[in-house]
C-alpha positions in Angstrom: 0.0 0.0 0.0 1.2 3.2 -1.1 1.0 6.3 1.1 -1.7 8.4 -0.1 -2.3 6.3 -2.8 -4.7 3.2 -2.5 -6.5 1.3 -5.8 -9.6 2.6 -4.0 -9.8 4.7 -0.5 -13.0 4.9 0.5 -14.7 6.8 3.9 -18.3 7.2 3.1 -21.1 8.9 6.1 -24.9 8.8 6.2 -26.0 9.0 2.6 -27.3 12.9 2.6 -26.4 16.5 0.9 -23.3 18.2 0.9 -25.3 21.4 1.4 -27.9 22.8 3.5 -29.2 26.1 5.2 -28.6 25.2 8.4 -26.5 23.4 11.0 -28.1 20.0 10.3 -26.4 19.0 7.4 -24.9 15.8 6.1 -21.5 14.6 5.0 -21.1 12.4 2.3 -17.4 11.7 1.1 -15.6 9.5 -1.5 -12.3 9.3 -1.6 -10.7 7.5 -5.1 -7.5 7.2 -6.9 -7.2 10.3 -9.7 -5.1 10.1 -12.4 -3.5 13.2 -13.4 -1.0 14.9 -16.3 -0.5 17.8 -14.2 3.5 19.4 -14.1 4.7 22.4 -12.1 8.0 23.6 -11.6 9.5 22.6 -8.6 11.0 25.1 -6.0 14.6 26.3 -6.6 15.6 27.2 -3.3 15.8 26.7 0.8 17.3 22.8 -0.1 19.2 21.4 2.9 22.8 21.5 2.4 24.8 18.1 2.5 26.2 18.8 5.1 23.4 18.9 7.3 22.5 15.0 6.8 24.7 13.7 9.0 24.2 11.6 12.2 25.2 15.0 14.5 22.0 16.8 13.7 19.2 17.5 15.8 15.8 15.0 13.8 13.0 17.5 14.0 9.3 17.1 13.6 8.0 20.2 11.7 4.3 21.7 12.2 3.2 23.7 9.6 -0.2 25.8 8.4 -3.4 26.6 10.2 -5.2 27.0 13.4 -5.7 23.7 13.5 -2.1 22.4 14.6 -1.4 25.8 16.1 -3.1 24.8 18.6 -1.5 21.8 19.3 0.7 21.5 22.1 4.0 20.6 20.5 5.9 19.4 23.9 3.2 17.0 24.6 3.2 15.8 21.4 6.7 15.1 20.9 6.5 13.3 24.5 10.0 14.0 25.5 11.2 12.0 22.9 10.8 13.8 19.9 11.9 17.4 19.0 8.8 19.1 17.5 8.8 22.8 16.4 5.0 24.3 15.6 5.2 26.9 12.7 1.9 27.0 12.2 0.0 30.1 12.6 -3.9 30.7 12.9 -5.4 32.3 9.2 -2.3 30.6 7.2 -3.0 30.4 3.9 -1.6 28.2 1.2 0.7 30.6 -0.1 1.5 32.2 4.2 2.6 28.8 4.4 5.4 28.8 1.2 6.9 31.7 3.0 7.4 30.0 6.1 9.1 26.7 4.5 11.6 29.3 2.7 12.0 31.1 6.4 12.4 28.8 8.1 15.2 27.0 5.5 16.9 30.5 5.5 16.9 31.0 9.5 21.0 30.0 9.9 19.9 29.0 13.7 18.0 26.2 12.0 21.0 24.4 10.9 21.4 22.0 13.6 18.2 20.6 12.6 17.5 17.5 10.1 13.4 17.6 9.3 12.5 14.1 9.1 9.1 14.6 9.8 6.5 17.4 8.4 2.5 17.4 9.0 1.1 20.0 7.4 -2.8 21.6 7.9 -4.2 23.7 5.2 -7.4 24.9 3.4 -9.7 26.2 5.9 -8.8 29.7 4.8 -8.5 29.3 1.5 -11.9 27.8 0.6 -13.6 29.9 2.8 -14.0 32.5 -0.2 -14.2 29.8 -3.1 -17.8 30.4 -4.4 -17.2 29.2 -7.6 -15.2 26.3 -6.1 -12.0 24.9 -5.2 -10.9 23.8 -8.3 -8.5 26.9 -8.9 -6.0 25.8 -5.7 -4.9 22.6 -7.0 -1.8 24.3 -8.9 -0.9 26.2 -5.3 -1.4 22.9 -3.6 0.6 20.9 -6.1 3.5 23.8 -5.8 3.5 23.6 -1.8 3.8 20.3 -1.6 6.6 20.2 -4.4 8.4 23.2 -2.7 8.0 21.2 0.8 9.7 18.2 -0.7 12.6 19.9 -2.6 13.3 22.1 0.9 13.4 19.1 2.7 14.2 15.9 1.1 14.6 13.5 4.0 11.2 14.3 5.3 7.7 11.7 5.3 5.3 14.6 4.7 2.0 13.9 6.4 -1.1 16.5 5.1 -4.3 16.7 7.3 -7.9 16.7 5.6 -10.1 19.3 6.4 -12.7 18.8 9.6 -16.1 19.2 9.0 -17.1 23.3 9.3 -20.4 24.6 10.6 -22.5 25.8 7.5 -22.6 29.3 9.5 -18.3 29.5 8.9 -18.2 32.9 7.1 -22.5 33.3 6.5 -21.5 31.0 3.2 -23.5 28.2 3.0 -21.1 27.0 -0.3 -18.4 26.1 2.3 -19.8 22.5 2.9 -19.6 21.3 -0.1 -16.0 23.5 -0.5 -14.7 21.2 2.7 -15.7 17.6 0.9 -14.1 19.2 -2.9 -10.8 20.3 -1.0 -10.5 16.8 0.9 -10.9 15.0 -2.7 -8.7 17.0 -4.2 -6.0 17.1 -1.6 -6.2 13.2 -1.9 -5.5 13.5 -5.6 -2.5 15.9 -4.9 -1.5 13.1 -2.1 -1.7 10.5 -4.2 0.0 11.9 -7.4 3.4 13.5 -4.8 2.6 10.0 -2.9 2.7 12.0 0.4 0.6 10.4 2.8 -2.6 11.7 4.1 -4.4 12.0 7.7 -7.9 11.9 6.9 -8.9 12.9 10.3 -13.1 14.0 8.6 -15.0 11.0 9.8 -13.6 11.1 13.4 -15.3 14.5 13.9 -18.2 13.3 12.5 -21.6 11.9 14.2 -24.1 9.8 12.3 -23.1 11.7 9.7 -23.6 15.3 11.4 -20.8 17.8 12.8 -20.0 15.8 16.1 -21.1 18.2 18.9 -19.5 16.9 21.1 -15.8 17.8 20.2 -16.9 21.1 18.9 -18.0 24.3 21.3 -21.8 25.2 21.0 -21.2 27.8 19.3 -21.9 27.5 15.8 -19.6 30.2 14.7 -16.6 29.0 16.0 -15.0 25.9 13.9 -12.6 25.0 16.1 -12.7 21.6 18.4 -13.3 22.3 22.1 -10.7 20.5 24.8 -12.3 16.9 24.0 -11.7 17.6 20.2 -8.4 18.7 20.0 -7.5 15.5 22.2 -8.9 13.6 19.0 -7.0 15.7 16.8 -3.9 15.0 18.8 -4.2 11.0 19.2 -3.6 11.4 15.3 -0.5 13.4 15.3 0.8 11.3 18.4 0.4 8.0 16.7 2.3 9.4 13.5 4.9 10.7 15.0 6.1 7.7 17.4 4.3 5.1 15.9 7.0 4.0 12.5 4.6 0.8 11.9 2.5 3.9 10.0 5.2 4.1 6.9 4.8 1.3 4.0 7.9 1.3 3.1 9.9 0.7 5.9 12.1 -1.8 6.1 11.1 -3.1 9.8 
């Protein structure tokens, strides 16, 4: 089985729309092998040096993108074992995020680390606008994952799916069926860059609904409450001690 990249990867909910006017509204979600003939140029800059893959560097686990992981606790998730460094900042966008691969590659204090490890949360903020769909992004989404794979070429590169969002996030009612279109085509993306994918949707979900319980009661608010993020966490826990998760590993 290849990361990201399964014959057929399925996670279907309660048959039901993909829109609705209010917060009752059901998920329904198919994820399937794409084929693609897509090519963009791949970043030219921000590579690690050769001298910085040697046994004396520091392994580092890198957080990068949204809310979502910003709000992770990166010392409990590295459990004293694990040297994890949270970039992420709440409102990133896809391109925010570019800029802080290339600062973070340019910061000379970063040379003692070796990334070995990258989990990356985007699209929240970027489809939050999309009326017209989310078709438009898959050239910036193809291009960051690229650019994060030239930067750091040592690293497993893990990408989150999108949680569900209350159909009150930003009055736009479009932004349901934006949330299942970004998570099918950030599995084609996946699959074609065979990065792996965290498809962290159904775990938030309820027979078929928003879960309420790992959300606040407010309808507004799209973050998960304490119980939530705990989910959210087990995930990122499990990937980053647990190497039974990579296919191609030797052991």
């Amino acid at each position: 089985m290849h990361p990201g990249c399964q014959s057929v990867l399925q996670h279907r909910v309660l048959p039901g729309n993909s829109e609705g006017s209010d917060e009752h509204v059901r998920y329904s979600l198919s994820f399937r092998k794409f084929k693609s003939d897509i090519t963009l140029p791949v970043a030219n800059h921000g590579r690690e040096s050769s001298s910085q893959q040697n046994a004396t560097l520091t392994p580092v686990t890198l957080l990068l993108g949204d809310s979502f992981l910003a709000r992770l606790d990166s010392s409990r998730l590295g459990k004293s074992k694990k040297t994890v460094l949270n970039l992420a900042k709440g409102g990133s966008r896809i391109p925010g995020t570019v800029r802080c691969v290339d600062e973070f590659c340019n910061n000379i204090d970063n040379r003692i680390y070796l990334v070995d490890q990258i989990f990356l949360s985007i699209g929240t903020n970027d489809i939050r606008y999309c009326r017209n769909g989310v078709s438009h992004l898959k050239g910036n989404l193809f291009g960051l994952i690229r650019h994060i794979k030239y930067s750091f070429p040592k690293a497993k590169i893990f990408c989150q799916s999108l949680l569900p969002l209350p159909v009150t996030f930003a009055n736009r009612n479009y932004v349901i069926r934006n949330v299942l279109d970004f998570n099918r085509l950030l599995y084609h993306v996946c699959s074609h860059e065979r990065v792996y994918i965290i498809n962290v949707f159904g775990s938030f979900l309820l027979h078929g609904l928003r879960n309420p319980r790992l959300f606040p009661n407010s309808n507004n608010d799209i973050h998960p409450n304490s119980r939530g993020l705990a989910v959210l966490a087990r995930f990122y826990i499990n990937r980053i001690h647990n190497r039974q998760f990579d296919p191609f590993s030797p052991n």
